[in-house]
Structures are given as structure tokens and as C-alpha cells.
C-alpha positions as CSV (number, residue, x, y, z in Angstrom):
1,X,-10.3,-14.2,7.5
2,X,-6.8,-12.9,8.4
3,X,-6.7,-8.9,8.6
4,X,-3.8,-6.5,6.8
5,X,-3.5,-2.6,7.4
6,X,-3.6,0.0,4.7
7,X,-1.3,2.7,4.8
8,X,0.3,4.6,8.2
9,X,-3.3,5.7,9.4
10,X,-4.7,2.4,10.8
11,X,-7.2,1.2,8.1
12,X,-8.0,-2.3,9.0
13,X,-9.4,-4.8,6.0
14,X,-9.3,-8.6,5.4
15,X,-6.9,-9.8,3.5
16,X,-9.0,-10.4,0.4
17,X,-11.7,-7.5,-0.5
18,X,-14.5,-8.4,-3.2
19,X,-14.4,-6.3,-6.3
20,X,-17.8,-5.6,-6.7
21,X,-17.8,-4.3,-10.5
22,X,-18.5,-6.8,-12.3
23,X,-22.0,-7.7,-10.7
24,X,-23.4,-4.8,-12.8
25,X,-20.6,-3.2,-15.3
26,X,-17.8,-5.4,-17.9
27,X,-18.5,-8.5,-18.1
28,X,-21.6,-9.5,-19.3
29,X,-25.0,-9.0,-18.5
30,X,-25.7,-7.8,-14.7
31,X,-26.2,-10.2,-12.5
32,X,-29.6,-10.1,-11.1
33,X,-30.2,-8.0,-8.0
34,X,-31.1,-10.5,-5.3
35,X,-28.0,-12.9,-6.7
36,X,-25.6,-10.3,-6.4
37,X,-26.7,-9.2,-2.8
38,X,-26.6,-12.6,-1.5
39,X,-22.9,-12.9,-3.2
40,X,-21.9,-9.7,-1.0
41,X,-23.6,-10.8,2.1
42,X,-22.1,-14.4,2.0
43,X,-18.6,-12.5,1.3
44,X,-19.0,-10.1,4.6
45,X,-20.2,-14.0,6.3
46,X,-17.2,-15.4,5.2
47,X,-15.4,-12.8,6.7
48,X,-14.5,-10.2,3.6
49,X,-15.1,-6.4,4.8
50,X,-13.1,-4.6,1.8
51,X,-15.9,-4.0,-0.9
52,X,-14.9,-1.9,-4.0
53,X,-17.3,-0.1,-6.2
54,X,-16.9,3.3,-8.4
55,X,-19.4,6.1,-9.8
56,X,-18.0,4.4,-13.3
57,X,-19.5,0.8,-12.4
58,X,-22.9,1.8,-14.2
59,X,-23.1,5.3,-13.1
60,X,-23.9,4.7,-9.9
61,X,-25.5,1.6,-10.1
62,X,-23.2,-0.7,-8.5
63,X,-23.2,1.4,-5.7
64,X,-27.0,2.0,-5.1
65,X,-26.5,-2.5,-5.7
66,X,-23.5,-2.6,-2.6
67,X,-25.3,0.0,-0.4
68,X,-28.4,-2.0,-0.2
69,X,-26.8,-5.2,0.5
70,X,-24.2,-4.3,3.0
71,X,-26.9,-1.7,5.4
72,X,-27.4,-4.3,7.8
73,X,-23.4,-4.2,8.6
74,X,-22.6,-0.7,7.1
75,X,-20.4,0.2,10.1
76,X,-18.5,-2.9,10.3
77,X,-17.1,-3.0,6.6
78,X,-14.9,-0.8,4.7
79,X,-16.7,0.6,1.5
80,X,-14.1,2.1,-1.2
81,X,-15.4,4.0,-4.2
82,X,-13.8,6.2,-6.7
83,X,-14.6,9.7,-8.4
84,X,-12.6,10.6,-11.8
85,X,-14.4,10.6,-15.4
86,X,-16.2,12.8,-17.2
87,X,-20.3,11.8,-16.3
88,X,-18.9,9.0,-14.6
89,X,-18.4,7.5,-17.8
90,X,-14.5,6.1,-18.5
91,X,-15.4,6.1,-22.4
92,X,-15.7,10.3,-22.3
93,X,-12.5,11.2,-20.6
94,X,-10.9,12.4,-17.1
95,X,-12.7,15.2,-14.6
96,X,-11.3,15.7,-11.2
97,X,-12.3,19.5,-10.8
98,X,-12.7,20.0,-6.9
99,X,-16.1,20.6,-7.8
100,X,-16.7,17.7,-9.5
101,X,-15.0,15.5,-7.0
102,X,-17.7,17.2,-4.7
103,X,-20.8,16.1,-7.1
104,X,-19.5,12.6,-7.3
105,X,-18.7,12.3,-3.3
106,X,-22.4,13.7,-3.1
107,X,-24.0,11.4,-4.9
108,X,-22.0,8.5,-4.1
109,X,-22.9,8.7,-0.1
110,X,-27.0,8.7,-1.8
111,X,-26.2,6.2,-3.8
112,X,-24.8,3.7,-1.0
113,X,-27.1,5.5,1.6
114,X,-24.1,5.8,3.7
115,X,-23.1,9.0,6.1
116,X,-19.2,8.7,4.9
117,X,-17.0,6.9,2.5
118,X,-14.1,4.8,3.9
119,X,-11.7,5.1,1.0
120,X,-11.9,7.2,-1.4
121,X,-10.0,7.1,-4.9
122,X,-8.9,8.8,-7.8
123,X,-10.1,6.6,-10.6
124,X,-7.0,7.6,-13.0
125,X,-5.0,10.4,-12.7
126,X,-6.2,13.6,-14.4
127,X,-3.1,15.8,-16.0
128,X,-5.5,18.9,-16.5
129,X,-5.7,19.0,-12.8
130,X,-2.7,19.4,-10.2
131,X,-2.7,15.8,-7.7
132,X,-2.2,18.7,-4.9
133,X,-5.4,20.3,-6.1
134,X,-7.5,16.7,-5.8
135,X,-5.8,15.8,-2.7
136,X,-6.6,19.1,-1.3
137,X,-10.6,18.6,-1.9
138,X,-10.4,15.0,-0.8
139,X,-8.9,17.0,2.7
140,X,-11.1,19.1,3.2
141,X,-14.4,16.0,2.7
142,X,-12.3,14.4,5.4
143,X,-12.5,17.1,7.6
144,X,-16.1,17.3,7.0
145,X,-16.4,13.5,7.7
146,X,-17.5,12.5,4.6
147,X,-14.2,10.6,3.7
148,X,-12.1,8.8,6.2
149,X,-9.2,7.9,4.1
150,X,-7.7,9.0,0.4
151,X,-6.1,6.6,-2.3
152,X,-5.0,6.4,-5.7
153,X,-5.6,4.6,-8.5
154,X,-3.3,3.6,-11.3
155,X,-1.2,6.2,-10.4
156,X,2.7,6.5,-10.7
157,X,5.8,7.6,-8.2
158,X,6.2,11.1,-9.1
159,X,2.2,11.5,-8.5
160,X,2.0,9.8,-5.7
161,X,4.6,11.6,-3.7
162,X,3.0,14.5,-4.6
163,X,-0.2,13.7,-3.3
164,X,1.5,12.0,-0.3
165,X,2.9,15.5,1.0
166,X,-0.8,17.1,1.4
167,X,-2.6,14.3,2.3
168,X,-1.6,10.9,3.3
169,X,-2.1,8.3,0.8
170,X,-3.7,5.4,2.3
171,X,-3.8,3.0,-0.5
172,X,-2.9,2.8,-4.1
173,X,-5.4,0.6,-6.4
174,X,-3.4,-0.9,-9.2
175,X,-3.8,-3.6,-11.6
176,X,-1.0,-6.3,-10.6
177,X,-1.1,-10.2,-10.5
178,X,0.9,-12.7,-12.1
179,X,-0.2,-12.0,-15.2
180,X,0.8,-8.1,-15.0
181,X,4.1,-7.4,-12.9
182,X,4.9,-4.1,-13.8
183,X,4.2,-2.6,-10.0
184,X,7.4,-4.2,-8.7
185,X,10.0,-1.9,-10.4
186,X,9.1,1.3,-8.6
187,X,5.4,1.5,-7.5
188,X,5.9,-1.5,-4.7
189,X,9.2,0.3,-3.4
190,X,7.6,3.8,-3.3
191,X,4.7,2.3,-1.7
192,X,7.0,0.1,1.4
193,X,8.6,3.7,1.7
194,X,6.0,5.6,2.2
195,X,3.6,3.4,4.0
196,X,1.1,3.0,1.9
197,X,-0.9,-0.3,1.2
198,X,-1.6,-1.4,-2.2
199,X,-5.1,-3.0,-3.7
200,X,-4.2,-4.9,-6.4
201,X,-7.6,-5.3,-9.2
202,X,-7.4,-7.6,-11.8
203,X,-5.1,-10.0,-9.6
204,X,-6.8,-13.4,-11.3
205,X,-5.6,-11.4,-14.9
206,X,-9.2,-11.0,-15.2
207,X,-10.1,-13.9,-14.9
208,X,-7.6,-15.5,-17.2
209,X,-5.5,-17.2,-14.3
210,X,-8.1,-19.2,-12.8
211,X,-7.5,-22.1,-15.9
212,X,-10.5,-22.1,-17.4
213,X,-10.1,-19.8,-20.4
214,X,-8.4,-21.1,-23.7
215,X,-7.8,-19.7,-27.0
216,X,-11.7,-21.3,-27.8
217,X,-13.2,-19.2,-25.0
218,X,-16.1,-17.0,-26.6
219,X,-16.8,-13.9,-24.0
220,X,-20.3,-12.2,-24.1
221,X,-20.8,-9.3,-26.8
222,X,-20.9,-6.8,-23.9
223,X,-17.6,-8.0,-22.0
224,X,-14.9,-5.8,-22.4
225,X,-12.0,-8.5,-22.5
226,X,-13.3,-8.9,-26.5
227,X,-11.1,-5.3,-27.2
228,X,-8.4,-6.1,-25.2
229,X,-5.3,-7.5,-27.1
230,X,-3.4,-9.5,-24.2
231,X,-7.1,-11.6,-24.5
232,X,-7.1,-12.0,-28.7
233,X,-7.5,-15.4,-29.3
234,X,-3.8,-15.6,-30.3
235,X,-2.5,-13.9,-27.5
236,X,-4.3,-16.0,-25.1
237,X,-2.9,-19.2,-26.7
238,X,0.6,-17.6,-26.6
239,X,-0.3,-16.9,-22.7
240,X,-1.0,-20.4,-21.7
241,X,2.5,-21.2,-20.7
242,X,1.5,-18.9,-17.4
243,X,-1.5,-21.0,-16.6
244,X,0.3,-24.3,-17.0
245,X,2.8,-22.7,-14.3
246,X,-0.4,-21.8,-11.9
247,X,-2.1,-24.8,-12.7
248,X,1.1,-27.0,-12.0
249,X,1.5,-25.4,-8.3
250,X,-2.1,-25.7,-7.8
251,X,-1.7,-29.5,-8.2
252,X,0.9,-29.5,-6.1
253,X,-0.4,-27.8,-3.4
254,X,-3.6,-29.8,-3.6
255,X,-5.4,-26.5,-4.7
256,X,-7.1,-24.3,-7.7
257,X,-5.2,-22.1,-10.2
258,X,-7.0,-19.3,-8.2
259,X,-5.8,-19.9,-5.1
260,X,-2.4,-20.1,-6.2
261,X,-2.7,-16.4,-8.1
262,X,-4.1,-14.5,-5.0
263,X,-1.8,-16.9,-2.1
264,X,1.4,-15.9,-4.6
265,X,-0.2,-11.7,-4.4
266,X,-0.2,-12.1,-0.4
267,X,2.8,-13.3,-0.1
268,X,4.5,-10.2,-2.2
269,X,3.6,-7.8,0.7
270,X,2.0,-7.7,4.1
271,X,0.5,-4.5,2.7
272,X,-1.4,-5.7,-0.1
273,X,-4.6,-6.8,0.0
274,X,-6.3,-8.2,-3.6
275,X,-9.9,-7.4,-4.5
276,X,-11.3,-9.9,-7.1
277,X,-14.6,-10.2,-8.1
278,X,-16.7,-13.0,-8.7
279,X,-20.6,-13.1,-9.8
280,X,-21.1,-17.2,-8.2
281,X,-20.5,-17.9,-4.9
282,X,-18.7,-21.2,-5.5
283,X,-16.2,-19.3,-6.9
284,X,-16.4,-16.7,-4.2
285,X,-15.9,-19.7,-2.0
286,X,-12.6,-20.9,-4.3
287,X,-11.0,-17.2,-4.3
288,X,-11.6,-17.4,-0.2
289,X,-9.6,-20.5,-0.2
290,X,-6.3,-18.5,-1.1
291,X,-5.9,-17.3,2.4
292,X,-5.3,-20.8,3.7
293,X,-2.8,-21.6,1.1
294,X,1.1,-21.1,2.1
295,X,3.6,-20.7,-0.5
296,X,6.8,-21.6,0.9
297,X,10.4,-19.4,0.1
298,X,11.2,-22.4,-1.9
299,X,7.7,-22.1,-4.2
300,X,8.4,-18.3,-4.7
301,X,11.8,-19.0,-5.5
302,X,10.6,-21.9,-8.0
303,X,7.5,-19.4,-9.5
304,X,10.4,-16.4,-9.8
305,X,12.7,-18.8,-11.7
306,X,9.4,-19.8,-13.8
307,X,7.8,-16.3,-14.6
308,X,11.1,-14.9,-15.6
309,X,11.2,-17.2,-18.9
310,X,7.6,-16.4,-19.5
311,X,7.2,-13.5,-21.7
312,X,3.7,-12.3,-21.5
313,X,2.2,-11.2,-24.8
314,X,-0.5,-8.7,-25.5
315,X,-1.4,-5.5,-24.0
316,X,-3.5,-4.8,-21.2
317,X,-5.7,-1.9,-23.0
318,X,-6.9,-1.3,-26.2
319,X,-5.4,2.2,-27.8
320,X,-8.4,4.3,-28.0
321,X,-8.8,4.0,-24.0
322,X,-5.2,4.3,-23.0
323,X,-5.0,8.2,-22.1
324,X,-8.0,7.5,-19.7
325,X,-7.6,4.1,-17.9
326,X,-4.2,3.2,-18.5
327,X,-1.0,1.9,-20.6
């Protein structure tokens, strides 16, 4: 697995990380314990040493789940969680008092019995409390060794900056793929400016660029994609033109619709490094795949040309969870 840096301060990952959330938290029933700790060990095999997890991802649970599979390699991998709702719960609202920031950091180092976090993010930025205030807290954890780098999450330019000036950002975590663009207006600039490397979630569109979800999909009563609008059944029939462009590439390039999505994210940036998630290890094995696949200047050119007479209908959040997770 190739590597790619993360921000000005040396952080070293492989060019794919696994997004470890949805082995216990979004999608559907948890995967079962053992399954899901072979699917991370098999990802650190294959050469993956990003792993992403939050207090939000079941309240701790995801992380007690990643700590216990990734102890026999702790020190060689790069563990990313994230502090920022109320309870650790992103249905009761933002909290990133210092001293809250301090209970979460505690209990996420128990949680993954770990002596330090790698990477630590701001889930969502909290307007009730100054970014120089939270970046200030996540300083002084540093200084303590408890946290070796800081990063943001879904945060925009005039944030970020601010952060920037008391404590280098290392990475900004971001929803951005094919399916969602908006990143490349001002957050990618900023980011190349600055030096900071970005972490894109979502970069499959949750799932919806790999080709195998229609307007006849039926999602699990617990997965969240049933209250987003950009997944309605009529918005995902509207959105198919998108994965007859992936899927057309794909058969070009003598590879999957997945592949396509995270090789076309790679080639953005030499700074960005895509986290999906997966609960099956075949598909873990497909997403790996991506790294081999080259898009040429004349594919980008021809996807460019493609994506700009694709409108993309829906949004990405329901209303009632906007002001917490996002627009």
C-alpha cells in the first residue's frame, strides 16, 4: 500500500484508511464482534494503517471494537477518533467545552486501551465555543502526550484558519467523493495553502457509487440512508446518470465502480487520503484494488467534462440534523 502525508508535521498513513463506523453504528445491525476484528486485522494485513472511529460510533463502542482488534500492532497504525456531541450522541447537539473535550479524550484512550491518540478531531464545529478555545485544549493533551496530532471535521475556511494559527491542523475530515464536490471551491485551496491533508468520508457516496444500489434498493430499518433525501427512491433514480458514468470507466479500465470512485479521489490531491468502510472483506479487498488503478489526464479530463452535465439531486442531510452534522 502506497503511503501519503497529512499535514506539515509528518503524519504518515496509507493511502486508503478503513472507516470503521459502520461495523457497529448506521447502517444496519452490528456486525458481529469476531467478523468485524478479522475485517480490521485483514485491512492492517493488506497494508491499511489509517483506522477511523469516534465517541459517536455507539458511544464508545466502536472504539472498545478497534482497540481490541488493532493491540497486537497498536504502535504501528494510526488510530483517529473524534470528540464533539452532547453524550456522544449526534441526535442531542454539539459540546466541545475544554472540559468536555477532556472527558471524551479520557475515555476514548480506555476505550481503545491505548496510551495516546494519533489524530484527534472535532466531530462538527461547535459555534457556542471559540475554534481557538478547542484547539487550545487539544494543545495542551498534546503536550501531555495524549494526542499527537489535531484535525477538523466538516469544518469551513474561516474556522480552519483560525484553528490553524494556535495549533496546526493536521488534517480536515470531510465528506467529498464524486457524488458530493462541494470541497473543491474553497476547502481543497485553503487546505494546499496551508498544508493540511484532507480525509475525505463518504468517498463511495455511501455506498451509492459502488453500482449496486437502484431506486428498488430496500435499506435496513436502522440505516440512516432511509432519512436522507439525496437516497429517496426518486432521487436515487434521478442519480443514476453518475453511476452509469463510474460504471462506464470501470469497464473500461477493466475494473469496479468502486475502484474508479476512490482511484478518481487520489488523483485530486497527493494530500488526500479516503477512509471508506466496508463490513465484508471481499469488498474490503475491491476498495483496496483502487490503489492500483491509474486514471490518466485524459480520463480526468473525460470524467470533468462528464460530471459537469450531471446535476446531482437530493440533499446530503435530512433538516432536523443539519445544525449538528452538517448542510
Amino acid at each position: 500500500m502506497k503511503k501519503r502525508t497529512l499535514g506539515n508535521q509528518g503524519l504518515e498513513v496509507s493511502a486508503l484508511g478503513l472507516g470503521c463506523m459502520g461495523l457497529t453504528f448506521g447502517y444496519g445491525p452490528a456486525t458481529e464482534e469476531k467478523a468485524a476484528i478479522e475485517l480490521i486485522r485483514y485491512a492492517y494485513d493488506s497494508g491499511i494503517t489509517l483506522f477511523d472511529t469516534a465517541e459517536a460510533y455507539s458511544q464508545g463502542g466502536n472504539e472498545r471494537l478497534l482497540g481490541k482488534a488493532i493491540q497486537p500492532f497498536r504502535d504501528k497504525v494510526v488510530v483517529a477518533t473524534k470528540f464533539g456531541f452532547k453524550e456522544g450522541d449526534s441526535t442531542k447537539g454539539l459540546d466541545s467545552r475544554p472540559e468536555r473535550i477532556r472527558e471524551v479524550v479520557e475515555n476514548s484512550l480506555r476505550f481503545l486501551n491505548t496510551d495516546y491518540i494519533d489524530l484527534l478531531y472535532q466531530h462538527r464545529v461547535d459555534p457556542n465555543v471559540p475554534i481557538e478555545e478547542v484547539a487550545g485544549t487539544v494543545k495542551q493533551l498534546i503536550a501531555e502526550g495524549k494526542v499527537k496530532y489535531f484535525g477538523l471535521s466538516e469544518a469551513g475556511v474561516g474556522t480552519i484558519r483560525k484553528a490553524n494559527e494556535v495549533l496546526p491542523v493536521t488534517a480536515l475530515q470531510s465528506e467529498y467523493s464524486l457524488f458530493f464536490r462541494e470541497p473543491e471551491k474553497e476547502i481543497i485551496p485553503t487546505l494546499e495553502e496551508l498544508g493540511i491533508g484532507l480525509v475525505p468520508f463518504s468517498p463511495l457516496g455511501r455506498g451509492f457509487l459502488t453500482g449496486t444500489i437502484t431506486e428498488n434498493t430496500k435499506f435496513d430499518a436502522t440505516d440512516f440512508r432511509n432519512i436522507v433525501p439525496r437516497f429517496s427512491e426518486e432521487n436515487r433514480k434521478a442519480n443514476q446518470s453518475l453511476v452509469n458514468l463510474v460504471k462506464n470507466i470501470a469497464q473500461e479500465k477493466d475494473a469496479t465502480p468502486s475502484q474508479v470512485a476512490l482511484a478518481w479521489l487520489l488523483a485530486q490531491k497527493p494530500f488526500i487520503a479516503p477512509i471508506p468502510g466496508t463490513t465484508k472483506i471481499n469488498h474490503l479487498q475491491d476498495i483496496i484494488g483502487s490503489v492500483s488503478v491509474e486514471l490518466t489526464t485524459e480520463d480526468l479530463s473525460k470524467i470533468h467534462e462528464a460530471l459537469s452535465q450531471i446535476e446531482i439531486v437530493g440533499e446530503r442531510y435530512p433538516q432536523n440534523l443539519k445544525d449538528t452534522v452538517g448542510k
